[in-house]
VOMAR-871943 format. One record per residue (C-alpha): chain; residue in three letters; residue number from 1; x, y, z. Coordinates in nm, 4 decimals, m for minus. Example, Ala and Ser with C-alpha at 12.3 -4.5 7.8 and 13.67 -1.06 7.14 Angstrom:
% VOMAR-871943
cadena = A residuo = ala num = 1 u = 1.2300 v = m0.4500 w = 0.7800
cadena = A residuo = ser num = 2 u = 1.3670 v = m0.1060 w = 0.7140
This chain:
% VOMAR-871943
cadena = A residuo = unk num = 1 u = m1.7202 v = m3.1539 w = 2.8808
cadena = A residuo = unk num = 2 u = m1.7232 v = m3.1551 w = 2.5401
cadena = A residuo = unk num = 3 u = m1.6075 v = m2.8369 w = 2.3257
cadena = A residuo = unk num = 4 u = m1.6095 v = m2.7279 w = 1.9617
cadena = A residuo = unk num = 5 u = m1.2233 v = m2.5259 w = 1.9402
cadena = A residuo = unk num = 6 u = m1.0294 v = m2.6742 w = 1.7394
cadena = A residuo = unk num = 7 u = m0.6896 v = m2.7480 w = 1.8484
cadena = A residuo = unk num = 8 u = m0.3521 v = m2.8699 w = 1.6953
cadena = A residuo = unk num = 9 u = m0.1180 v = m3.1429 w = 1.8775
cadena = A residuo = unk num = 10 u = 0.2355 v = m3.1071 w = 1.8255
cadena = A residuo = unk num = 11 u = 0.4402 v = m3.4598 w = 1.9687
cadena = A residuo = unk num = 12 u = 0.5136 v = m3.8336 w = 2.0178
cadena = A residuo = unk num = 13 u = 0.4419 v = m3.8257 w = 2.3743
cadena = A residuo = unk num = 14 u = 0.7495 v = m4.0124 w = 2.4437
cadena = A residuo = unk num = 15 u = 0.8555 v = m3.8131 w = 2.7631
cadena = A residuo = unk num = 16 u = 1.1501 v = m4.0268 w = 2.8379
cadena = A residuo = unk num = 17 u = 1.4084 v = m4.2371 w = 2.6797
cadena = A residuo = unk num = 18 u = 1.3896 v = m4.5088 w = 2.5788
cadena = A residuo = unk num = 19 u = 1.0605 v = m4.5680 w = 2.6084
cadena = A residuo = unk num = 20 u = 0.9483 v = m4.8224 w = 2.3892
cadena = A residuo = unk num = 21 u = 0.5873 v = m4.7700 w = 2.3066
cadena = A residuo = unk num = 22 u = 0.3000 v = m4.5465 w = 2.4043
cadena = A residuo = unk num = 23 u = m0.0748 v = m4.5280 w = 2.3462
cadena = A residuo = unk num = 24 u = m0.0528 v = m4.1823 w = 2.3386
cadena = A residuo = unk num = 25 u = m0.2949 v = m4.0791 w = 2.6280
cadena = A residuo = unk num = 26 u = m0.2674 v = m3.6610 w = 2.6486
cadena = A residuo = unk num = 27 u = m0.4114 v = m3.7251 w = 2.2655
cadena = A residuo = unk num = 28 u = m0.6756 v = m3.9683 w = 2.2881
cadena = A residuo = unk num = 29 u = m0.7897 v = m3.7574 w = 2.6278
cadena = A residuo = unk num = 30 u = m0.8294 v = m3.4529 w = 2.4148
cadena = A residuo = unk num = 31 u = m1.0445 v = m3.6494 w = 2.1609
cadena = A residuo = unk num = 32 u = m1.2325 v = m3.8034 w = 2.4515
cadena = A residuo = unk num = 33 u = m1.3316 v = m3.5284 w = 2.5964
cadena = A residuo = unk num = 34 u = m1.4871 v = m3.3113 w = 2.2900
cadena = A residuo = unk num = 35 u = m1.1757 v = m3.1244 w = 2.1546
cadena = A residuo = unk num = 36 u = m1.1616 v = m3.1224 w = 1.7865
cadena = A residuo = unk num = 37 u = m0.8103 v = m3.1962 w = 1.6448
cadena = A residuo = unk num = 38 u = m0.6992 v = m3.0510 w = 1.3345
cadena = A residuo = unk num = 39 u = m0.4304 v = m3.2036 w = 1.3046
cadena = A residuo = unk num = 40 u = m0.0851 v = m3.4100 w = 1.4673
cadena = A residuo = unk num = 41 u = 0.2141 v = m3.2970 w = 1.3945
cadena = A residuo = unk num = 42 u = 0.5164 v = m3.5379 w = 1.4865
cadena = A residuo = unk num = 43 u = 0.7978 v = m3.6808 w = 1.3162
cadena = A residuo = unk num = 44 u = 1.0381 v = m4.0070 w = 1.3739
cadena = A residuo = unk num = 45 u = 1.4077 v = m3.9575 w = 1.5181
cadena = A residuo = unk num = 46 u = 1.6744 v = m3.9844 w = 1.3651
cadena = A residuo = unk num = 47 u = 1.7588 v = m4.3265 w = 1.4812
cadena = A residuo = unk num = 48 u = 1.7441 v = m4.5784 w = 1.2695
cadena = A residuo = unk num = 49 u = 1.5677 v = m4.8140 w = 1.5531
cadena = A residuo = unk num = 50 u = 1.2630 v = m4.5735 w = 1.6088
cadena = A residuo = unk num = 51 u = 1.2092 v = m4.4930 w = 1.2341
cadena = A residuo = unk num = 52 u = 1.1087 v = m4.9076 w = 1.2805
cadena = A residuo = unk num = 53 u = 0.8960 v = m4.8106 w = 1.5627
cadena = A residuo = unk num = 54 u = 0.5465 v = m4.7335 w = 1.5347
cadena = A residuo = unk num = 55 u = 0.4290 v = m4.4243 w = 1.5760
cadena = A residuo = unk num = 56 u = 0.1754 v = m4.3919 w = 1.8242
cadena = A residuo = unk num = 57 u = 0.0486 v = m4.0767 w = 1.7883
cadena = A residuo = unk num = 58 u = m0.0543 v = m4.1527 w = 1.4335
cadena = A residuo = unk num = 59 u = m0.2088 v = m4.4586 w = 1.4645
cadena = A residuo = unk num = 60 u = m0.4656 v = m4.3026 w = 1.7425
cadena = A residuo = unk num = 61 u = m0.4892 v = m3.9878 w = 1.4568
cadena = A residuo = unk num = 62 u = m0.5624 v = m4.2673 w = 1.2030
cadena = A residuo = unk num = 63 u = m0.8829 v = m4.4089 w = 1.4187
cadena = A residuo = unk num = 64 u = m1.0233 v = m4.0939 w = 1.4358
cadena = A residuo = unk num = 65 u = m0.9475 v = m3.9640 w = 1.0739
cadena = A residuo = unk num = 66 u = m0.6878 v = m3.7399 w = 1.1697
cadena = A residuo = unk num = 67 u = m0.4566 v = m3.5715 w = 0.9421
cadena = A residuo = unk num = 68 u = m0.0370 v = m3.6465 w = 1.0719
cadena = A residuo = unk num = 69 u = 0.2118 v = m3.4057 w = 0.9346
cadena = A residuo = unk num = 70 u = 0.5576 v = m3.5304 w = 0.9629
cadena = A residuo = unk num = 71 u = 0.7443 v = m3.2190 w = 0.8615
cadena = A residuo = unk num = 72 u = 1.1313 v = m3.2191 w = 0.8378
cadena = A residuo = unk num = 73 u = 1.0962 v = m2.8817 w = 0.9410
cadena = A residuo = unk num = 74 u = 0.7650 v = m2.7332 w = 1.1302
cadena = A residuo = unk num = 75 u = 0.8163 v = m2.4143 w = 0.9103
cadena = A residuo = unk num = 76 u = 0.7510 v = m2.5907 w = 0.5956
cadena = A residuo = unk num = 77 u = 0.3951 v = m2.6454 w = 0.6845
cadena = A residuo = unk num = 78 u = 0.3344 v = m2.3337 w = 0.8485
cadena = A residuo = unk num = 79 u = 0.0646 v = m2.2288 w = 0.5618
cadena = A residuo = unk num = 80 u = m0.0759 v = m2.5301 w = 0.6120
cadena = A residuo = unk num = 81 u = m0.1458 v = m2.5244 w = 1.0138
cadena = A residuo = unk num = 82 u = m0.2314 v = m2.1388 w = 0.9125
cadena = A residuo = unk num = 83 u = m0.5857 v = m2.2976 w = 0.7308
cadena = A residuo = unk num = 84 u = m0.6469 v = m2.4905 w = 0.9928
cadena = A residuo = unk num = 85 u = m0.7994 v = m2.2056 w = 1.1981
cadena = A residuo = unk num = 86 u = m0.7380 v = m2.4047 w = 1.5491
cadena = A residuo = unk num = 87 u = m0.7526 v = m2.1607 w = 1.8614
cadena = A residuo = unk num = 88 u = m0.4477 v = m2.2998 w = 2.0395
cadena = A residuo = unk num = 89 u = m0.1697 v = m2.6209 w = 1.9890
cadena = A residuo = unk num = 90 u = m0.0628 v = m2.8791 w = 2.2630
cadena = A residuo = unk num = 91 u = 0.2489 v = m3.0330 w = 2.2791
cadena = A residuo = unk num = 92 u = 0.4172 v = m3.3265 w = 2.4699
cadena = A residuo = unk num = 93 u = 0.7298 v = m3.4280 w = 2.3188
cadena = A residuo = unk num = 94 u = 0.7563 v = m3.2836 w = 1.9792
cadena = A residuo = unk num = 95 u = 1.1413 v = m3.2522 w = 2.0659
cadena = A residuo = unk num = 96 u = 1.2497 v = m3.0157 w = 1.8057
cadena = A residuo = unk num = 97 u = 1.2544 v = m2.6258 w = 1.8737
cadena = A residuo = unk num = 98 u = 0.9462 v = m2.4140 w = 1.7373
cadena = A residuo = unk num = 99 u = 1.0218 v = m2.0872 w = 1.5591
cadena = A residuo = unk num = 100 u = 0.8082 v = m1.7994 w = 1.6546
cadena = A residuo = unk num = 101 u = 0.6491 v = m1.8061 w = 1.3421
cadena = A residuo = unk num = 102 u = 0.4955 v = m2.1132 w = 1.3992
cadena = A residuo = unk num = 103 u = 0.3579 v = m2.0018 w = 1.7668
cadena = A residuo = unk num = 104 u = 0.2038 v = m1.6882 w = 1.6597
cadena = A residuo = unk num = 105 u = m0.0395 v = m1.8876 w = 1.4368
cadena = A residuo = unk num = 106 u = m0.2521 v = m1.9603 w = 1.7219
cadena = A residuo = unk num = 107 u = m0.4744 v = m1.6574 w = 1.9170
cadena = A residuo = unk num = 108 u = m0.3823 v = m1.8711 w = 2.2760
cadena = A residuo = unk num = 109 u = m0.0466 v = m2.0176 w = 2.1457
cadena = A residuo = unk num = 110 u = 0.1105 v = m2.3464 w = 2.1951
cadena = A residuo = unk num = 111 u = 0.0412 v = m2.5025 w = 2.5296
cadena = A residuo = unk num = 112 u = 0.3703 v = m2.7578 w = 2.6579
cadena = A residuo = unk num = 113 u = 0.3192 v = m2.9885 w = 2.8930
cadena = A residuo = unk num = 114 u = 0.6515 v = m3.0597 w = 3.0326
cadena = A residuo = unk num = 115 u = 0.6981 v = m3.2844 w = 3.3219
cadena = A residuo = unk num = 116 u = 0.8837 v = m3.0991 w = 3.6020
cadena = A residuo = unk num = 117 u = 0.8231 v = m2.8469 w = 3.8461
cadena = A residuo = unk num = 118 u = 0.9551 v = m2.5355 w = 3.6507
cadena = A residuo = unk num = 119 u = 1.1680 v = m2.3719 w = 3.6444
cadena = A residuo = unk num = 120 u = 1.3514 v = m2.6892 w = 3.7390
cadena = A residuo = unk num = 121 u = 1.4867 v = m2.9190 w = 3.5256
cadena = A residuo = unk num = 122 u = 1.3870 v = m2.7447 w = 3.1833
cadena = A residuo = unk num = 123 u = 1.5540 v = m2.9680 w = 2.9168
cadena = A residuo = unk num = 124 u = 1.5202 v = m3.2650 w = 2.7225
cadena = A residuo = unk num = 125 u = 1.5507 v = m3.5340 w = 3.0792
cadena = A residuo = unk num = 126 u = 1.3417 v = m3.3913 w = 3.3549
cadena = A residuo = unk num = 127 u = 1.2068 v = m3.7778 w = 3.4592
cadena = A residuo = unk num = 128 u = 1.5319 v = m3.8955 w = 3.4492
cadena = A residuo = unk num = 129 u = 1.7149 v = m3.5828 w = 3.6476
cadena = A residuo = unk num = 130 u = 1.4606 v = m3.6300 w = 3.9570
cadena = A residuo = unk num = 131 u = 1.5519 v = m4.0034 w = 3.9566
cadena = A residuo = unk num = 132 u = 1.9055 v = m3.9605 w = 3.9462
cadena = A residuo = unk num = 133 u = 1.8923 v = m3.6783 w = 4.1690
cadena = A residuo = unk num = 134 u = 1.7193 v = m3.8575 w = 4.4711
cadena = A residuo = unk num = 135 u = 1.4034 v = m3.5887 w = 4.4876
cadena = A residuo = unk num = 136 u = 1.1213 v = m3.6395 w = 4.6971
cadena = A residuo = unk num = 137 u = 0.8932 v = m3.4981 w = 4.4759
cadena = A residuo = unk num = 138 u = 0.8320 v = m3.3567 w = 4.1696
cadena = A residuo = unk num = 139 u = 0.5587 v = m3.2831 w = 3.9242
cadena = A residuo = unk num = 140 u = 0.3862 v = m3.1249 w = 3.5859
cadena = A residuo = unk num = 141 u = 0.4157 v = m2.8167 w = 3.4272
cadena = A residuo = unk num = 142 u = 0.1237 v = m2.6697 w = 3.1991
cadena = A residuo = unk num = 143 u = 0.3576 v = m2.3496 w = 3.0090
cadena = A residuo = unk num = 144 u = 0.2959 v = m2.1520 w = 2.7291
cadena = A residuo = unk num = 145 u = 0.5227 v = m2.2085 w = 2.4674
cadena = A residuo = unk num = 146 u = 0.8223 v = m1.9571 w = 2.3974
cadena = A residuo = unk num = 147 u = 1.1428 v = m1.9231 w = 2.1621
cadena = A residuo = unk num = 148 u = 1.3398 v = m2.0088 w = 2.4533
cadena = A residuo = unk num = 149 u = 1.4239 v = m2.3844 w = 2.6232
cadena = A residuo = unk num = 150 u = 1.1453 v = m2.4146 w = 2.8407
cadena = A residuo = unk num = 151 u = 1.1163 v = m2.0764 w = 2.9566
cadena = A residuo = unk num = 152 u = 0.7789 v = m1.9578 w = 2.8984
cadena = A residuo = unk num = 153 u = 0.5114 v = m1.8425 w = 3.1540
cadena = A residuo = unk num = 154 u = 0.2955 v = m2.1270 w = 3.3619
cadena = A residuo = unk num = 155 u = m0.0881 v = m2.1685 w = 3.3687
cadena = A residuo = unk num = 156 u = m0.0260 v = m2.4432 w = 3.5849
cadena = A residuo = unk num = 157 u = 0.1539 v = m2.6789 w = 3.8598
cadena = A residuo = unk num = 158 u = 0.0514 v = m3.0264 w = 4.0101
cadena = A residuo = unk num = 159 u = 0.3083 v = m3.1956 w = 4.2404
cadena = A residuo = unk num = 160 u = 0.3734 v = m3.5722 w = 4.2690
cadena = A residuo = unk num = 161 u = 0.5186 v = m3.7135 w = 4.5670
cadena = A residuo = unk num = 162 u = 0.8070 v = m3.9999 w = 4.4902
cadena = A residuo = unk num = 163 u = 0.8814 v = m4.2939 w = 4.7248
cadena = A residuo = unk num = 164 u = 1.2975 v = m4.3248 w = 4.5949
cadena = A residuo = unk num = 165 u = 1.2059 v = m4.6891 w = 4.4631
cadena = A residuo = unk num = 166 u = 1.0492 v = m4.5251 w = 4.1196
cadena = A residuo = unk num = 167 u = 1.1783 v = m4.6382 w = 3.7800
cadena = A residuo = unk num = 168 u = 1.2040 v = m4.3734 w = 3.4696
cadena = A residuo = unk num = 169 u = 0.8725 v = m4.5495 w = 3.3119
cadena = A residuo = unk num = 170 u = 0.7527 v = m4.5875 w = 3.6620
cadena = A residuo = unk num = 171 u = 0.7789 v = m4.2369 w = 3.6537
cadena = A residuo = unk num = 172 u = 0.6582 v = m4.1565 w = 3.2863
cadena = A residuo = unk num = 173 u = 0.2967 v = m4.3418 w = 3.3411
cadena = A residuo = unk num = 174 u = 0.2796 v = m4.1003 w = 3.7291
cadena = A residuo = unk num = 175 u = 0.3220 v = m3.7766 w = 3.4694
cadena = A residuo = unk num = 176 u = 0.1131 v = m3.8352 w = 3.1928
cadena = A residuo = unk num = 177 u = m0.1611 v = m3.9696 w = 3.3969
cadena = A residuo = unk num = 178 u = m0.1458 v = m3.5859 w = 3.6091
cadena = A residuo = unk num = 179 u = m0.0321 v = m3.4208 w = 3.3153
cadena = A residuo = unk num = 180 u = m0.3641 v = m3.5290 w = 3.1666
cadena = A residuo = unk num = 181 u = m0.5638 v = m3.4697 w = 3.4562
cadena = A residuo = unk num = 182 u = m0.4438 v = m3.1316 w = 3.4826
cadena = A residuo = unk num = 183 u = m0.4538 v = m3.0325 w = 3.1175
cadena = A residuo = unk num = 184 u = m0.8386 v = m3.1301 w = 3.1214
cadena = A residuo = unk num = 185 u = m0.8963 v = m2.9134 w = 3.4319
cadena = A residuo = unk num = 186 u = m0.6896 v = m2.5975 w = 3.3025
cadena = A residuo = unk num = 187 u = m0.7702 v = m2.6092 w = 2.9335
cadena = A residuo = unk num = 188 u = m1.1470 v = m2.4291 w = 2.9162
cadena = A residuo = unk num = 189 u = m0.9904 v = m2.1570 w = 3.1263
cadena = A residuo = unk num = 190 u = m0.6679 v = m2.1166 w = 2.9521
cadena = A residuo = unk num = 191 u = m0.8729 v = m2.1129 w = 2.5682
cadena = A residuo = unk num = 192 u = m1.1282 v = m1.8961 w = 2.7153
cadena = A residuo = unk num = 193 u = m0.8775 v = m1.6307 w = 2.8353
cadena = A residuo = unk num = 194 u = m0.9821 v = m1.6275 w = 3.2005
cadena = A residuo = unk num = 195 u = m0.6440 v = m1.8041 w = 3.3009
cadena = A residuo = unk num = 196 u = m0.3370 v = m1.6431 w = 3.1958
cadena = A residuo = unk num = 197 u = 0.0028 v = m1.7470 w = 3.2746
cadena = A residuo = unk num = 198 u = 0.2538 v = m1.6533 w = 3.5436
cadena = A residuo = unk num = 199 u = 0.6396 v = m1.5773 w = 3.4281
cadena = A residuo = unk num = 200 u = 0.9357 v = m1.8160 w = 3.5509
cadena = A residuo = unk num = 201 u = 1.1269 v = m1.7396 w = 3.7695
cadena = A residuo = unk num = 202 u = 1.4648 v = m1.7228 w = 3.5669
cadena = A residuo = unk num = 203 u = 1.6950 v = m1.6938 w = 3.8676
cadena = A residuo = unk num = 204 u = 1.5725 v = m2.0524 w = 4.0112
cadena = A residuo = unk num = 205 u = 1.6367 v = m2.2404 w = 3.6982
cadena = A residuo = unk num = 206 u = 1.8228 v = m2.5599 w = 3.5917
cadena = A residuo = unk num = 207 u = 1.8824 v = m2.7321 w = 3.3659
cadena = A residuo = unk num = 208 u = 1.8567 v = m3.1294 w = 3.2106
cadena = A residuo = unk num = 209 u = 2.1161 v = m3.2875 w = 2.9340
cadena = A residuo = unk num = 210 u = 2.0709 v = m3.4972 w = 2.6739
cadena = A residuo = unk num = 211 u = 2.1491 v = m3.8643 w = 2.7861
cadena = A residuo = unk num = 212 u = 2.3870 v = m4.0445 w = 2.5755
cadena = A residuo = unk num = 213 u = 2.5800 v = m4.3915 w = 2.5277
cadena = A residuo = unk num = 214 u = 2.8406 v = m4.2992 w = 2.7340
cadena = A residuo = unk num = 215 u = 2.6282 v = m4.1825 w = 3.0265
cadena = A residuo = unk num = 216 u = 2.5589 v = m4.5847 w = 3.0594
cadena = A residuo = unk num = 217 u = 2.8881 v = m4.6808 w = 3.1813
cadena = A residuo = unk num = 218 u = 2.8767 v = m4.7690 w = 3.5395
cadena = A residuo = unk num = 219 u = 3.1751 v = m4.6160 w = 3.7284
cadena = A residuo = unk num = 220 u = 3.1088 v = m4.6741 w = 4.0938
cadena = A residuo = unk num = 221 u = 3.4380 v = m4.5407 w = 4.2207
cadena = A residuo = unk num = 222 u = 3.2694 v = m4.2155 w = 4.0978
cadena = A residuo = unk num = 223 u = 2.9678 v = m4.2516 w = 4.2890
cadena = A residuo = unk num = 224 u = 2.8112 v = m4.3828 w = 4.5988
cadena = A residuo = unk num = 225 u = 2.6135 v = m4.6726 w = 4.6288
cadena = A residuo = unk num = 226 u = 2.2615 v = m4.5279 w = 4.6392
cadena = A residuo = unk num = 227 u = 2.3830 v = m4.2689 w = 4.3130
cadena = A residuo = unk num = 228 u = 2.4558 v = m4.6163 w = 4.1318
cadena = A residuo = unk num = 229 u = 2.0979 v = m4.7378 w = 4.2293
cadena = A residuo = unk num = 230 u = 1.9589 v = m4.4005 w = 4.1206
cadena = A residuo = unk num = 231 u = 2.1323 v = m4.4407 w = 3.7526
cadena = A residuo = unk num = 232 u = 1.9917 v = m4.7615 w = 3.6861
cadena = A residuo = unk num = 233 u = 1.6283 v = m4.6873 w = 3.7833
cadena = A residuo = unk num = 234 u = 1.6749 v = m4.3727 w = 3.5670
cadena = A residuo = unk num = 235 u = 1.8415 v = m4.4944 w = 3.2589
cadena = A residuo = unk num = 236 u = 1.6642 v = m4.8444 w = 3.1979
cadena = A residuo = unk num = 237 u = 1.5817 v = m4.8259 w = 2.8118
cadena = A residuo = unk num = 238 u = 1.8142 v = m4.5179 w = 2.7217
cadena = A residuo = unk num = 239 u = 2.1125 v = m4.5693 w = 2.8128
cadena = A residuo = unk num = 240 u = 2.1128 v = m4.8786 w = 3.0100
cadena = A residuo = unk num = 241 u = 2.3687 v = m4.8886 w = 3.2852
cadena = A residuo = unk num = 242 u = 2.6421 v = m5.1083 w = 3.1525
cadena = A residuo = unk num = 243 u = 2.9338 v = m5.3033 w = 3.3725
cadena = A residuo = unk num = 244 u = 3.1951 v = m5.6017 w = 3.3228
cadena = A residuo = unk num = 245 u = 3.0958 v = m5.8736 w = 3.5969
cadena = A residuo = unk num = 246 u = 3.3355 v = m6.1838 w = 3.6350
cadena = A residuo = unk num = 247 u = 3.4505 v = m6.1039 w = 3.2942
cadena = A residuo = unk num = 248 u = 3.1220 v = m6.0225 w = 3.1153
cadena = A residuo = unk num = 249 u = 2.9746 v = m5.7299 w = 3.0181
cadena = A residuo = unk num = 250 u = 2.6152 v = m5.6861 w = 3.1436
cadena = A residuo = unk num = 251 u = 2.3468 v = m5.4562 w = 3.1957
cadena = A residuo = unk num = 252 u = 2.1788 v = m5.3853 w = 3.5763
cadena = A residuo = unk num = 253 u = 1.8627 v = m5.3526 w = 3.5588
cadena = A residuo = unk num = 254 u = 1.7579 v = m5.4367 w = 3.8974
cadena = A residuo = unk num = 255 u = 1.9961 v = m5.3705 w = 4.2286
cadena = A residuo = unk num = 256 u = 1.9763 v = m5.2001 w = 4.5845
cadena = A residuo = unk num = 257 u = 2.2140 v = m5.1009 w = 4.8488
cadena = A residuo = unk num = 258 u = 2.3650 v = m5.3470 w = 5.0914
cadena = A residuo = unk num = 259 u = 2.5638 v = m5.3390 w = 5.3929
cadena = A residuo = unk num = 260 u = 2.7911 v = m5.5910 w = 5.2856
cadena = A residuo = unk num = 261 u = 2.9018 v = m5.7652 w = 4.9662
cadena = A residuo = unk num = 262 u = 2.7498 v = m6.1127 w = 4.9891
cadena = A residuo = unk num = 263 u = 2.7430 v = m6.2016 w = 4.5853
cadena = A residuo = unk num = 264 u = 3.0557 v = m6.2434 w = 4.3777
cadena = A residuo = unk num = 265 u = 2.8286 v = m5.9638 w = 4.2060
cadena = A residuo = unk num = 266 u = 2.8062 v = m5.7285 w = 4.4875
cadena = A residuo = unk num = 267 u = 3.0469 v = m5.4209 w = 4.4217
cadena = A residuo = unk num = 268 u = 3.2249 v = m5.1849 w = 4.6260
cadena = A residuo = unk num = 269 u = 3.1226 v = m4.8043 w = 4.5939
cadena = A residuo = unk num = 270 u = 3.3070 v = m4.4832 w = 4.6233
cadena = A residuo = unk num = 271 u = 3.1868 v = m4.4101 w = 4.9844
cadena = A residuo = unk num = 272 u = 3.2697 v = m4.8124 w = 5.0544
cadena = A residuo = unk num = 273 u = 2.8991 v = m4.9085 w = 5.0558
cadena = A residuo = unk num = 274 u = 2.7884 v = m5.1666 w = 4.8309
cadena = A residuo = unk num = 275 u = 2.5678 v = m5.2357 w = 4.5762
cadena = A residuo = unk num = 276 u = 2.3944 v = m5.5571 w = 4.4719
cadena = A residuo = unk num = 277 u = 2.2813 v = m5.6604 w = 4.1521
cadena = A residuo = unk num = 278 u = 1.9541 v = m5.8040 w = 4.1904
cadena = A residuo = unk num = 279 u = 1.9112 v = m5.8237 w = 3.7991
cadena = A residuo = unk num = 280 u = 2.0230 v = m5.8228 w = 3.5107
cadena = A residuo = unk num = 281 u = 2.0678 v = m5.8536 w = 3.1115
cadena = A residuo = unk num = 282 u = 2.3219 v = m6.0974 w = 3.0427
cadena = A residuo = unk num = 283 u = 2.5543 v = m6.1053 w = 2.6820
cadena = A residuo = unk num = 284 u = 2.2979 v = m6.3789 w = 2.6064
cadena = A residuo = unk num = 285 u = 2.0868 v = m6.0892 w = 2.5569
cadena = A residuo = unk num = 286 u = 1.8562 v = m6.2096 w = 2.8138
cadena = A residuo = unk num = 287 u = 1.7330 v = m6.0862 w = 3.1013
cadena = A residuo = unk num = 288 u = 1.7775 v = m6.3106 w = 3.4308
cadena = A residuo = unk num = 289 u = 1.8021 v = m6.2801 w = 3.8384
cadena = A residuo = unk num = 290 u = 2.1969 v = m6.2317 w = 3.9405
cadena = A residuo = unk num = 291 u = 2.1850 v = m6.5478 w = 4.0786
cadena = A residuo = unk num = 292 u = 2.0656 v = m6.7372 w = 3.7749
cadena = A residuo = unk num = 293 u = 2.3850 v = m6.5336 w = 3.5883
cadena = A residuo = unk num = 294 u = 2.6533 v = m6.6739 w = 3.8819
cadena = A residuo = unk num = 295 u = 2.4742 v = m7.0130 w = 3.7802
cadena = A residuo = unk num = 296 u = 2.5218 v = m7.0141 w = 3.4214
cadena = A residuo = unk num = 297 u = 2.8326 v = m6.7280 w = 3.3568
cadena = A residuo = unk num = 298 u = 3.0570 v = m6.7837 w = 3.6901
cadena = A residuo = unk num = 299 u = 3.1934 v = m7.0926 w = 3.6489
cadena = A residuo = unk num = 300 u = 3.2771 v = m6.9824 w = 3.2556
């Protein structure tokens, strides 16, 4: 259906860590189907590794003759995206906070996609939370955006049912691929005003963290064997799950829960279950099966 409101998109569409690229689908899906973008607003981390990166999002803008603002600050270009006349914004992982001043430009707001079932898991990590925590399902949010972390009301809610076997990127290309789907089918209502948004229930909420380095180190007389599985599916990429095997230090990437230890590899868990490496990246820096690392690291 195609659409002449004009529309701002606010994001990298990088909904997890570490993800490494992304072609930036919830933008070219907009474009594809009629909506006329003003303008994308993102900006590179701080990292010194992703200001290397490309930038998706711009390089899609770029094909279609699409202005990118890369503010240090979304304020400074507030007159700016106050020209632009668009109706409403989207946004999908801008990851820094947007002052009121900024959401009042636009008559229907800023519309966030955030992938969880609010109010659960509001945050920076809701992919990797549902990992780590073992759900059975979870799903997209389609919110109106509001001064607070995640908080405001919800047009609308699809749910997406996970087998336990899903990896964080896994994961990422299940959201973005509903997230899209659902955006599509919600956005006419939402910019015509026939679909307003439900509040949050406040009282059910919780809450993501940040990941960091030091959430990498694997300490599996802290958790259970199936928690240690969990960790690795959900922090491949960002921030790796890290060990010292037969006197190296490696990275899982692959492993699952035995009955037994079998594999000089295998480790002992805190409820004495045991986990298996199935994979992993050696200090070669490459990434082999365990048994190809016992061939070329044990006898060293």
């Amino acid at each position: 259906m195609t659409t002449s409101k004009t529309l701002i998109f606010f994001g990298n569409e990088r909904l997890v860590s570490g993800l490494t690229s992304t072609n930036a689908p919830i933008l070219t899906a907009l474009i594809e189907n009629g909506y006329k973008i003003a303008a994308v607003v993102s900006h590179h981390s701080d990292g010194q590794s992703r200001n290397n990166r490309e930038l998706e999002v711009a390089k899609v803008a770029a094909e279609h003759n699409i202005p990118v603002l890369l503010p240090k600050d979304p304020i400074d270009i507030l007159d700016k995206l106050r020209s632009m006349n668009a109706e409403a914004a989207i946004l999908v992982a801008y990851g820094r906070l947007i002052p009121q001043s900024i959401i009042d430009i636009f008559p229907k707001g800023i519309i966030n996609i955030h992938p969880s079932l609010l109010p659960k898991y509001r945050g920076p990590t809701p992919i990797e939370s549902a990992i780590e925590n073992g759900d059975l399902e979870t799903g997209t949010s389609i919110m109106r955006l509001s001064a607070g972390m995640d908080e405001g009301p919800i047009y609308a809610q699809t749910t997406i049912p996970l087998r336990g076997s899903e990896t964080k990127f896994d994961l990422y290309d299940m959201e973005v691929e509903a997230s899209s789907e659902l955006l599509l089918k919600v956005l006419p209502s939402i910019l015509d005003g026939s679909l307003e948004p439900s509040p949050q229930p406040n009282d059910h909420a919780t809450y993501s963290k940040l990941l960091t380095k030091a959430d990498g180190i694997l300490d599996p007389t802290s958790h259970t064997a199936t928690e240690c599985e969990r960790l690795i599916r959900a922090h491949l990429g960002f921030p790796k799950t890290k060990t010292t095997a037969l006197g190296h230090d490696i990275i899982i990437t692959k492993a699952h829960v035995a009955e037994s230890a079998i594999s000089p590899l295998d480790m002992s868990c805190k409820d004495g279950s045991t986990l298996s490496i199935d994979e992993l990246i050696a200090p070669s820096g490459r990434t082999m099966s365990a048994s190809a690392f016992l061939n070329g690291y044990a006898a060293g």
